[in-house]
N, C-alpha and C positions, 0 to 999 in steps of 0.2 A: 463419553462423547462430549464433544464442546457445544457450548451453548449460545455463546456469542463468537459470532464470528463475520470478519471484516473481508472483501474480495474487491480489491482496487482493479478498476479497469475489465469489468464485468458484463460486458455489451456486447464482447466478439471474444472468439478464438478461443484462445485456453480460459481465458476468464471466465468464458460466458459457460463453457464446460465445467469449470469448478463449481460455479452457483446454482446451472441447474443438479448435478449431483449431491448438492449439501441442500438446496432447499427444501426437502420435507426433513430434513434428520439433524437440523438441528432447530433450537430455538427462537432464534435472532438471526437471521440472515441480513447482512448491509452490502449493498451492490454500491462502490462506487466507479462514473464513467461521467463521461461528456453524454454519450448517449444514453437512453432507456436502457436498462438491463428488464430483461423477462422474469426476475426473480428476488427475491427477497427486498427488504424495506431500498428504494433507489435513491442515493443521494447524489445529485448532479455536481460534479465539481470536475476543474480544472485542476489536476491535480501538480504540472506546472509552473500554477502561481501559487505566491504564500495565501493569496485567501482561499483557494480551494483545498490549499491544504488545512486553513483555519476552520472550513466545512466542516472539512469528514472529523476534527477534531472535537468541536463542538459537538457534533451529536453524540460520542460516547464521553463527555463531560458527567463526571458523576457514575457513570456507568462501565460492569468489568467486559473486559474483552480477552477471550481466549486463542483466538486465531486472527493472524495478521497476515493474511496473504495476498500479494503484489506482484499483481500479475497482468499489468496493464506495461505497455512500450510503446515506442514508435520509432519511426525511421525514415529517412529524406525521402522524399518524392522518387518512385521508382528502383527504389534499394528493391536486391533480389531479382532484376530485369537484369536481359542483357543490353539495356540500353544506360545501366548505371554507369556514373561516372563520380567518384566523390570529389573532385575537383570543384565540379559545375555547382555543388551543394553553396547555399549563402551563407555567409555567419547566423544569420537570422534559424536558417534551417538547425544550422548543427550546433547554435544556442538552444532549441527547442528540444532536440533528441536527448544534449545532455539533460537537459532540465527536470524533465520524464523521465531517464531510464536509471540518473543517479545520484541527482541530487533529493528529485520528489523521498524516494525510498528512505533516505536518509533522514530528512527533515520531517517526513512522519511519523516514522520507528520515537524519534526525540519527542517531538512533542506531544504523542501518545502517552509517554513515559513521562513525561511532566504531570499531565490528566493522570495517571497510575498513581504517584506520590501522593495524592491529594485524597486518593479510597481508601480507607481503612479494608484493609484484608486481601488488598487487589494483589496480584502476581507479580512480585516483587523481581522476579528473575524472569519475565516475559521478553524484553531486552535481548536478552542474551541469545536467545535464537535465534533475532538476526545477529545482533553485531557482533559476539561472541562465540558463534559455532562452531569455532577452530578449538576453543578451549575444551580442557577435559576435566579440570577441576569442579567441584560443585559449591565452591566460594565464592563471593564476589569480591570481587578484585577495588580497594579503591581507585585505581584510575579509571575505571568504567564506571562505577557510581553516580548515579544523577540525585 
């Protein structure tokens, strides 16, 4: 079972169902959200902006991480109603959605994997379950190499 493990967006919904299921069973639980999470160590960030993603990065500085799960979203004002309209959405709105739902992921996975290179012994191919899971080789590929 893993022992450190990461749950971005951990305050509601699925997130908050993943943390509390992993909070007694493993050893390091990390809740990150804007809100409180009910579970494991919380680290408040925006994950949005580059410094809340410099947050959640700095606390596992030095330290391994086995599970990276991201499992935080969001959505314009009223998505899911039937009073939705995406037209009506602002730039501002669906600057935000993007920012959340794919670039945060990306730009965490990275610079996790930065902090990775720096452990001696750390999970060299941790990476690859996100950006890589299409693949079936057990190599690493130099163009994916950080």
């Amino acid at each position: 079972m893993a022992e450190n493990i990461l749950i971005v967006g951990a305050s509601r919904g699925i997130g908050l169902a993943v943390a509390e299921y992993y909070h007694d069973k493993v050893e390091n639980l990390v809740c990150v959200s804007r809100n409180a999470s009910k579970y494991g160590k919380w680290i408040e960030a925006d994950i949005s902006k580059q410094e809340g993603i410099g947050k959640v990065v700095a606390a596992f500085d030095g330290k391994p991480l086995d599970a990276l799960l991201f499992l935080g979203g969001t959505w314009e004002k009223g998505a899911f109603t039937s009073d939705y309209n995406f037209i009506n959405s602002s730039y501002e709105e669906i600057d935000h959605v993007i920012a959340v739902n794919l670039i945060a992921p990306v730009k965490l996975t990275f610079m996790i994997n930065i902090v990775f290179k720096k452990i001696s012994g750390a999970k060299s191919n941790f990476y690859r379950l996100i950006v890589r899971s299409g693949q079936s080789s057990n190599k690493r590929s130099s163009k994916y190499s950080f």
